[in-house]
RODO-2510 file (C-alpha; in nm, 4 decimals, decimal comma):
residues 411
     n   res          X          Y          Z
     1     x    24,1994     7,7575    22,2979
     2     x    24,5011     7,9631    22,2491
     3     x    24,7562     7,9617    22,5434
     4     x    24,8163     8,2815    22,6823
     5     x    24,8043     8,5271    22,9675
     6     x    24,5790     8,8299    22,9002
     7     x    24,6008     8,9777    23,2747
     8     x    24,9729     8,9627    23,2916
     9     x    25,0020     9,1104    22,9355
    10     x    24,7687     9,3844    23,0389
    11     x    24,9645     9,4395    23,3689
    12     x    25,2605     9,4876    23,1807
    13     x    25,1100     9,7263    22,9391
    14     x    25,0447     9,9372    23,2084
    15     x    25,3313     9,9233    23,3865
    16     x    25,4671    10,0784    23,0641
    17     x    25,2058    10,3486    23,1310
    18     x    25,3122    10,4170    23,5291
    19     x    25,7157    10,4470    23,4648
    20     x    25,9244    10,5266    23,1267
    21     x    26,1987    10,3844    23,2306
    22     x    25,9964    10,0175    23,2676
    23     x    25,8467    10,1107    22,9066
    24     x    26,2076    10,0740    22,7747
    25     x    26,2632     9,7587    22,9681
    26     x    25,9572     9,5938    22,8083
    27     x    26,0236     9,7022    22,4974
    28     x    26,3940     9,5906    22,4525
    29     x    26,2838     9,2305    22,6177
    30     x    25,9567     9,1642    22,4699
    31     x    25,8731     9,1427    22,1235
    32     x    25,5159     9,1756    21,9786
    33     x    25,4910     8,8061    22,0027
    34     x    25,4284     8,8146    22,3420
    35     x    25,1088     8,9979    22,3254
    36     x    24,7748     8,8392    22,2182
    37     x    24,4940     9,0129    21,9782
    38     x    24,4453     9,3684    22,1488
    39     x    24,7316     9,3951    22,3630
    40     x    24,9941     9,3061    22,0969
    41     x    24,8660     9,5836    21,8601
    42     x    24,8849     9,8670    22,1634
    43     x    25,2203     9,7319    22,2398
    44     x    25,3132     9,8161    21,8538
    45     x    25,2249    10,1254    21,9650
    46     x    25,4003    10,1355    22,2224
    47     x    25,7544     9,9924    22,0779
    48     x    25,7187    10,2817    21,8044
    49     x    25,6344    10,5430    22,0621
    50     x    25,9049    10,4283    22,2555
    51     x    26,1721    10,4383    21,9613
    52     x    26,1263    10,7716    21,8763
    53     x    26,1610    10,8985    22,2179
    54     x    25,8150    11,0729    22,2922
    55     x    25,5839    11,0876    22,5738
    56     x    25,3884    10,7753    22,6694
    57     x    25,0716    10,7817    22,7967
    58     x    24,7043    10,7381    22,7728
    59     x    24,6537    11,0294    22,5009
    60     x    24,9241    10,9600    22,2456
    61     x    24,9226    10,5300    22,3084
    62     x    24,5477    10,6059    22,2004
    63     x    24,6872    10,7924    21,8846
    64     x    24,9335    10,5845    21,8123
    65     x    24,6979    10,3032    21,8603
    66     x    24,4868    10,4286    21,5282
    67     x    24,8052    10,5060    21,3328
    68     x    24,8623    10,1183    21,3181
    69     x    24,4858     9,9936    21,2844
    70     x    24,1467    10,1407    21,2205
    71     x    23,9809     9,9157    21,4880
    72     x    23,8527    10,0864    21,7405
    73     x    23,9385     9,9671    22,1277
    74     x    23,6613     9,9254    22,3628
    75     x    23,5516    10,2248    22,5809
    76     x    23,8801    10,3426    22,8099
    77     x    24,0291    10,0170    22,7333
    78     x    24,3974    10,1726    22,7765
    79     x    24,2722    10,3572    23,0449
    80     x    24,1971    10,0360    23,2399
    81     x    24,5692     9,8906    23,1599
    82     x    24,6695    10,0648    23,5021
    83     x    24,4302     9,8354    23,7168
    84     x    24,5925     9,5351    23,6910
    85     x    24,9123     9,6518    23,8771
    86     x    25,2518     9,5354    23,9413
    87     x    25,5092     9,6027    24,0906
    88     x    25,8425     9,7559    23,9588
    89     x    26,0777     9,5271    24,1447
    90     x    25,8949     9,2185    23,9857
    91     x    25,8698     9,3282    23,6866
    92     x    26,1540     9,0964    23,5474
    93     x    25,9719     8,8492    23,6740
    94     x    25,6783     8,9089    23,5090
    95     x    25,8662     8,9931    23,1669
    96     x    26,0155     8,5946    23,2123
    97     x    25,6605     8,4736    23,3106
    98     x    25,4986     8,6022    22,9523
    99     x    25,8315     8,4657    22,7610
   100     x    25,7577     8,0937    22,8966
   101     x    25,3217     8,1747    22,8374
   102     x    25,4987     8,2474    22,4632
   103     x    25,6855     7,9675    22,4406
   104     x    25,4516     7,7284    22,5190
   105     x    25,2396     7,9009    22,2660
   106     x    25,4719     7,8585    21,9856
   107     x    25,4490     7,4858    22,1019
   108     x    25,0976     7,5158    22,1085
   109     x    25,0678     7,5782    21,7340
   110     x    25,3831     7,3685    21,6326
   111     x    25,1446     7,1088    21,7730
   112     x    24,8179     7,1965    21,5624
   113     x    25,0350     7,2931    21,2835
   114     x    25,1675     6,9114    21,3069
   115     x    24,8287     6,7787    21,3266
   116     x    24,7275     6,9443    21,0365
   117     x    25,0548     6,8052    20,8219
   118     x    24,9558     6,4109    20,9492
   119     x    24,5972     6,4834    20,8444
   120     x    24,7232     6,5786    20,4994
   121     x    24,9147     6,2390    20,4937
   122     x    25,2098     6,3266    20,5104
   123     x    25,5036     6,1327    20,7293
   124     x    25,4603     6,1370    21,1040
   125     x    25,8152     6,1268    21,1339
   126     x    25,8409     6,4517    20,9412
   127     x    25,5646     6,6124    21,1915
   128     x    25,7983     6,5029    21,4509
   129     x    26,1036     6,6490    21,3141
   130     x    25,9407     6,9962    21,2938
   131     x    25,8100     6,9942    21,6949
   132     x    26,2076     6,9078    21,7217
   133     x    26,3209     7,2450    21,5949
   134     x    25,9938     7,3958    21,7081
   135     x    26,0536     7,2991    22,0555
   136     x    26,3909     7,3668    22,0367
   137     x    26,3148     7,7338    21,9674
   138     x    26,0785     7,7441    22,2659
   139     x    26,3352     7,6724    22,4914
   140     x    26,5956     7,9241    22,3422
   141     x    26,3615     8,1960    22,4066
   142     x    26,2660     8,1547    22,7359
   143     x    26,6765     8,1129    22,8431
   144     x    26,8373     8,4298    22,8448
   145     x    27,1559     8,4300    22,6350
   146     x    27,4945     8,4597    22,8106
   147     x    27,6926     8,7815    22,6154
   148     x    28,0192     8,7211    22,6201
   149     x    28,2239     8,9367    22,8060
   150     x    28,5399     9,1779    22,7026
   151     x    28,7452     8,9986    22,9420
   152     x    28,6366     8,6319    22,8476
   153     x    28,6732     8,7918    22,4419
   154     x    28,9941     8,8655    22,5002
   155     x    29,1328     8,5274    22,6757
   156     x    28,9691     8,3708    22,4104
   157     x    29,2001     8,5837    22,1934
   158     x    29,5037     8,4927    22,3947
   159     x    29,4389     8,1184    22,3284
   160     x    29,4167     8,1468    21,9292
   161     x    29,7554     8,3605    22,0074
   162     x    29,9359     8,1051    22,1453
   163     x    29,7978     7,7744    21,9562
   164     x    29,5964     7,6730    22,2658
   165     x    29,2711     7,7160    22,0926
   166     x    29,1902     7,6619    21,7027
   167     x    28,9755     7,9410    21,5818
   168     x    28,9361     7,8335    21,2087
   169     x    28,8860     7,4479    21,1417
   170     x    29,1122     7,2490    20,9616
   171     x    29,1504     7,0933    20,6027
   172     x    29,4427     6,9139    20,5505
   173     x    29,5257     7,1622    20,3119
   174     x    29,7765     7,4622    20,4368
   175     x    29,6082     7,6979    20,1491
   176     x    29,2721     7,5919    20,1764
   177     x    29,2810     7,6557    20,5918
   178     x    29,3271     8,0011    20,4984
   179     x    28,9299     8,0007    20,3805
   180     x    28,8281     7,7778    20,6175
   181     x    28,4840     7,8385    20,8811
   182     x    28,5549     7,9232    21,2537
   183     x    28,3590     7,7296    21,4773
   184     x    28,0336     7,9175    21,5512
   185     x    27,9954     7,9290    21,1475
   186     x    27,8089     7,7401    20,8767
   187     x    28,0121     7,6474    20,5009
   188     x    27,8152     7,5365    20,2038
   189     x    27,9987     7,3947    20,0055
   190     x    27,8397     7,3368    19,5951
   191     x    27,8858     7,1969    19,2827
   192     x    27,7454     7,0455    18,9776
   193     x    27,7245     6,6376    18,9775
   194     x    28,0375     6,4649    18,9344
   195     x    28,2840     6,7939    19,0712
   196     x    28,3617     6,5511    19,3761
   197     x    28,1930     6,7478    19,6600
   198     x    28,1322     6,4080    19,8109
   199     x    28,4595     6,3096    19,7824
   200     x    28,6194     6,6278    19,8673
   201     x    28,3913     6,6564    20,2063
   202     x    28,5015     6,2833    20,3118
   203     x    28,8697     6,3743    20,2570
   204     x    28,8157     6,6540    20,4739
   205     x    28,6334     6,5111    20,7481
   206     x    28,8551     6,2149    20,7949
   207     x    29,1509     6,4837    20,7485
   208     x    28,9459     6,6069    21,0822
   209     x    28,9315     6,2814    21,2468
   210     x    29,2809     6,2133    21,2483
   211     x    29,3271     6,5508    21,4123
   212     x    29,1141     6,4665    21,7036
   213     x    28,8120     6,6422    21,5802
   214     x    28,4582     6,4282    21,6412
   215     x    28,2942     6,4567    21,3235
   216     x    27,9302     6,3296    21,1964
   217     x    27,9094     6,2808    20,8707
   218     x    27,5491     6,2451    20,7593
   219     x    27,5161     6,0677    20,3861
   220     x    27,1827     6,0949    20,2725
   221     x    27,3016     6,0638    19,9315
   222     x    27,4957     5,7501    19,9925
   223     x    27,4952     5,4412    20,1942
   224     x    27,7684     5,4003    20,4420
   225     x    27,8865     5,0974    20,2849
   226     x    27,9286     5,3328    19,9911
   227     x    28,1182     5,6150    20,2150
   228     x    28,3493     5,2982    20,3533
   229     x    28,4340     5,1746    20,0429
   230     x    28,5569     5,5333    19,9619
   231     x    28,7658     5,6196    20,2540
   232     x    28,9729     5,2533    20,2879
   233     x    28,9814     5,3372    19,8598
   234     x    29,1587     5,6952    19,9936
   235     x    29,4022     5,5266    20,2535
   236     x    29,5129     5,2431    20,0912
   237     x    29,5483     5,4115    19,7406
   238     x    29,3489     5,1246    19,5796
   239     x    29,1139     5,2211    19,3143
   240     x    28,7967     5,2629    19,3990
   241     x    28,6446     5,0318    19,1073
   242     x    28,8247     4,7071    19,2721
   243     x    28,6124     4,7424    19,5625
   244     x    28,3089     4,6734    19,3594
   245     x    28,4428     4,4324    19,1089
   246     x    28,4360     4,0591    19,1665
   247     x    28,8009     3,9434    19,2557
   248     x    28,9242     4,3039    19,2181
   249     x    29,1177     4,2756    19,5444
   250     x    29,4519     4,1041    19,5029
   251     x    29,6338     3,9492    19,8765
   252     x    29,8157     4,2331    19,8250
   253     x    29,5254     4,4771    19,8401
   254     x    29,3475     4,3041    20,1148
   255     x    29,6466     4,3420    20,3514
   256     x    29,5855     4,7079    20,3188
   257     x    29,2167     4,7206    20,3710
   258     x    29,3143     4,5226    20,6916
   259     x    29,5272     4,8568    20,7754
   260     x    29,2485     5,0949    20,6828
   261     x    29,0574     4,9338    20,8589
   262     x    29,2079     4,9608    21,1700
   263     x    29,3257     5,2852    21,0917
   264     x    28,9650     5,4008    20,9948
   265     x    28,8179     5,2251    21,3633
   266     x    29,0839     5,4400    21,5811
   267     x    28,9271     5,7692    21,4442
   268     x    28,5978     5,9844    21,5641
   269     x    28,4581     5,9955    21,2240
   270     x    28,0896     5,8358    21,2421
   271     x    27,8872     5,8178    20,9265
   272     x    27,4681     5,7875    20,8949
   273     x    27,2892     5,6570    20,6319
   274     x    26,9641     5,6719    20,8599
   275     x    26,9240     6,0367    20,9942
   276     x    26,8284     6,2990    20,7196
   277     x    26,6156     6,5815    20,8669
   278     x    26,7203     6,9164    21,0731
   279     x    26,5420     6,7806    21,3898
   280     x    26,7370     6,4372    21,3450
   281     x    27,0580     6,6062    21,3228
   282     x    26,9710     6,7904    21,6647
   283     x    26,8898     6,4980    21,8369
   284     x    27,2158     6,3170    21,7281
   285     x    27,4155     6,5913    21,8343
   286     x    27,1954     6,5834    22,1981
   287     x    27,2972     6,2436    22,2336
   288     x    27,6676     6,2803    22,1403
   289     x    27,9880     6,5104    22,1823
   290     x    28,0401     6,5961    21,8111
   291     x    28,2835     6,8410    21,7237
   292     x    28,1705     6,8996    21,3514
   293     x    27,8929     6,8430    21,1401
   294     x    27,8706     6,7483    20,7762
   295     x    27,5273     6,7082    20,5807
   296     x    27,5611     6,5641    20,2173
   297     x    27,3184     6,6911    20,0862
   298     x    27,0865     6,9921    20,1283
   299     x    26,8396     6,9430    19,8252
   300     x    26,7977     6,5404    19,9775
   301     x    26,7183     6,6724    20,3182
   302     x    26,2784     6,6021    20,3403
   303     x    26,0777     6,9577    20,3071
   304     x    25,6871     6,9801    20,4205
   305     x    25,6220     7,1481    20,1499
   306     x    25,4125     7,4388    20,3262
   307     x    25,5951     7,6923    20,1360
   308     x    25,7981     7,7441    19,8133
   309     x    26,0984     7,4840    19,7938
   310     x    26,3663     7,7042    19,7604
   311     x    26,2431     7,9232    20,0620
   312     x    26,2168     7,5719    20,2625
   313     x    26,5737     7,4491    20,2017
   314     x    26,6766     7,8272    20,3304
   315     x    26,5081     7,7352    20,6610
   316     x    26,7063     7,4168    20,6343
   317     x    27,0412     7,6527    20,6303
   318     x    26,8538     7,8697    20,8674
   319     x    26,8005     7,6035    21,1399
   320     x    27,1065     7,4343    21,1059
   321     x    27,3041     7,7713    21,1553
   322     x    27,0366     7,8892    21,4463
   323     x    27,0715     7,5833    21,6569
   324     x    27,4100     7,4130    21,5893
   325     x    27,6931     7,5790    21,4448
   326     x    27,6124     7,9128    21,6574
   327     x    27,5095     7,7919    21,9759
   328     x    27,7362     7,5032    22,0145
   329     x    28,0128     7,6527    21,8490
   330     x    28,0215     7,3125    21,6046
   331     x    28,1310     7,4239    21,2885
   332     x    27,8445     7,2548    21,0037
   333     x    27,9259     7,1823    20,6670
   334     x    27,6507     7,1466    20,4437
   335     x    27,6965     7,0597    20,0581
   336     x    27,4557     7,1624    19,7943
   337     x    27,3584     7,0238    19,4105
   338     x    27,3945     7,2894    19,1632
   339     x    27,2623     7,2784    18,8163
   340     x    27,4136     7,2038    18,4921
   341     x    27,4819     7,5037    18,2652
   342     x    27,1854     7,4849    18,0336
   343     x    27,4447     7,5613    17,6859
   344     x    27,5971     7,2248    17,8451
   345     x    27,9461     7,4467    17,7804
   346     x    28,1297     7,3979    18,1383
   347     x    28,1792     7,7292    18,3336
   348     x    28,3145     7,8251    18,6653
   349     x    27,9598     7,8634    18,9092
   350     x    27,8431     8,1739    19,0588
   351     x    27,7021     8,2983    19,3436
   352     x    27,3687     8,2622    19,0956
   353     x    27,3922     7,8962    19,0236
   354     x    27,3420     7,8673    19,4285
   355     x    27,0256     8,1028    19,4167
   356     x    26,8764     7,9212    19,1538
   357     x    26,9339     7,5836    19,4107
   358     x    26,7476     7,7384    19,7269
   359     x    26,8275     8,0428    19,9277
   360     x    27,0977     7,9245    20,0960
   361     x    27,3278     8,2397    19,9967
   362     x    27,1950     8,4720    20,2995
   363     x    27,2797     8,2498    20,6134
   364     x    27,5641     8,0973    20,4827
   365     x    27,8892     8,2500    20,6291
   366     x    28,1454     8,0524    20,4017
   367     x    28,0365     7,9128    20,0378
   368     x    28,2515     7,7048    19,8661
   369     x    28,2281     7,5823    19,5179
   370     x    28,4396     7,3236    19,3082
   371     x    28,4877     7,3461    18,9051
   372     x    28,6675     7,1548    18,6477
   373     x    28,6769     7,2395    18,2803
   374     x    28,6356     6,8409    18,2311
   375     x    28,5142     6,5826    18,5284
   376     x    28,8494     6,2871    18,4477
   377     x    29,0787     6,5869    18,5246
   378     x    29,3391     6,5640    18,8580
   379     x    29,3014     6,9511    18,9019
   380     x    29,0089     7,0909    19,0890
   381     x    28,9389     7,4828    19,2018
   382     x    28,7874     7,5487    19,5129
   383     x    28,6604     7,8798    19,4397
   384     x    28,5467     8,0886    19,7275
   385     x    28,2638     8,2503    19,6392
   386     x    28,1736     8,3969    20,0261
   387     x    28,4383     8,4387    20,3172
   388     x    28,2195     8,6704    20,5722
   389     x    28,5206     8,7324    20,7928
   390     x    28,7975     8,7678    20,5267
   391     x    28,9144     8,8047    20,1531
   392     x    28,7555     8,5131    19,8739
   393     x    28,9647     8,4020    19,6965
   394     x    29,0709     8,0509    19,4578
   395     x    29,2635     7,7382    19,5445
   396     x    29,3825     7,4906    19,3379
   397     x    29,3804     7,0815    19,4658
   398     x    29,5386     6,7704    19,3342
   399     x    29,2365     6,5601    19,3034
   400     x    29,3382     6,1693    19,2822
   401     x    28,9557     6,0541    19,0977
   402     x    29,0230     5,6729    19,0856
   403     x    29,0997     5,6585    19,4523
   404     x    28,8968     6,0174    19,5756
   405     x    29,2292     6,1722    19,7549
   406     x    29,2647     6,5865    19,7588
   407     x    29,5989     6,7123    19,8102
   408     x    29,7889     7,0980    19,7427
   409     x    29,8424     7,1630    19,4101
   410     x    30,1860     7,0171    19,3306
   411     x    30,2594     7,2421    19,0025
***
């Protein structure tokens, strides 16, 4: 049986009926989501009676009522919305009352939608990241938002002013800060196989690290022995093959890893191999102060497959945007595969390349994406292909490939 609360939706109906000033109330704070079978069809009605400005009551709700569906209502069924009567001074109240009834709804069917998934064999642990999010989502509706005041807006703008507060997030890189995310927004950054996204997000998160920043790095491409290997390969300037070659590692060589290592231990930068889903991520973050999120990458994250795979990795975006970078104001970098050009004759990506990988484009507020006219080269361009709050623009890096290190262009 569906959870709901047809008496209080009713009430509230007809509260809408008694006062027009209530009927705007209800209609900026409820949604038709709130309503169940009858009631959420008359308060369609309603909302489009409402936005045009004209008269509500029994005659034209009844109109408007047939405008939006051919199914007849029972006998005086608006009529009878009036009956069930509350009061005006509870009516926020009430309003809060049908948000949590909706909430636990959406639970509700996150629940049977889960049961459903499991049935069709696929992972629990999937089923259980969904309800994450799911749940998640129920408990952002039913908690009013805080708005930010002008005052609190504009001490906020006073601290970026004066250096006390870092709007944008670092790189390392004095040009490349200029493009960089603020810290209520989401960055994809893309590129073919073999560009060096990997390498270029590791630089920058340990970059972040040593600035103070906590960052989680999550590698579901790569093991973390894999990601350690590369970032004591970065600080001691060792190349990267030695670390995988028997003997490769001269006295000299392991005297430096002994630095890096201690070097690597002092800073916030924590890497997982063993998290890889949206609801995961959430609960990490839950569990721990992070100050920045990385996610290598988004085509790896696991999908239910309920609806067409490049719609479900945009609900990946979606999520991760929705419930971390926004709300927590931690800044979440997500990387993205792109194709190989089909002529196999290397050219610069577009904004199409990413489309063709997922819809990621729309809820992205930064996209970044790395070329090279050959993969050996030292010279990578970050071109930015998105900047929502500024200019796009290119940037040229020194890219170090036998030991993964990113620095300005020197030339």
């Amino acid at each position: 049986m569906t959870i709901s609360n047809w008496e209080l939706e009713q009430a509230i109906l007809g509260r809408a009926l008694i006062d027009a000033q209530d009927a705007n109330i209800i209609c900026e704070k409820l949604t038709a989501d709130d309503f169940t079978s009858y009631n959420c069809e008359i308060f369609l009605a309603l909302h489009n009676l409402n936005l045009r400005g004209a008269v509500i009551d029994y005659i034209s709700l009844a109109d408007e009522h047939r405008a939006i569906t051919p199914l007849p209502l029972g006998p005086g069924y608006i009529t009878q919305l009036t009956d069930h009567y509350i009061a005006k001074v509870s009516l926020d109240q009430h309003i809060q009352t049908l948000k949590e009834t909706t909430a636990a709804r959406r639970v509700q069917q996150a629940l049977e939608a889960g049961l459903k998934t499991i049935e069709a064999t696929i992972e629990p642990r999937r089923v259980l990241d969904n309800l994450t999010v799911s749940v998640m989502e129920a408990q952002e509706y039913v908690t009013p938002k805080k708005q930010s005041t002008h005052q609190e807006i504009y001490e906020r703008l006073e601290d970026i002013q004066t250096g006390e507060r870092e709007y944008l997030l670092k790189t390392g890189s004095q040009v490349l800060d200029a493009y960089a995310p603020a810290r209520d927004e989401l960055l994809i950054l893309a590129a073919r196989p073999s560009m060096g996204k990997t390498a270029l997000a590791l630089w920058w998160a340990e970059n972040l690290a040593k600035f103070g920043e906590r960052v989680l790095f999550v590698s579901i491409e790569m093991t973390v022995e894999a990601m350690t290997f590369r970032r004591w390969a970065r600080l001691t300037g060792i190349n990267l093959t030695k670390f995988r070659t028997k003997g490769g590692l001269s006295g000299e060589d392991w005297a430096k890893v002994g630095s890096a290592i201690n070097d690597t231990q002092s800073r916030s930068l924590e890497i997982r191999d063993d998290i890889d889903s949206v609801g995961q991520i959430i609960s990490a973050i839950q569990r721990n102060p992070y100050d920045v999120v990385m996610v290598d990458y988004v085509q790896m994250m696991p999908t239910l497959g309920r609806q067409e795979y490049r719609r479900e990795l945009g609900d990946i975006c979606k999520h991760l945007k929705k419930h971390i970078a926004k709300p927590r104001k931690i800044p979440t970098i997500l990387l993205s595969q792109l194709k190989r050009p089909e002529s196999g004759v290397p050219r610069k990506p577009s904004m199409h390349d990413l489309r063709e990988s997922g819809e990621l484009e729309q809820h992205a507020d930064v996209i970044w994406m790395l070329h090279k006219n050959d993969i050996s080269e030292n010279r990578v361009e970050v071109l930015v292909r998105k900047y929502r709050n500024g200019a796009t623009g290119v940037v040229n890096l020194d890219h170090d490939t036998t030991t993964g290190a990113y620095s300005d262009e020197r030339y």
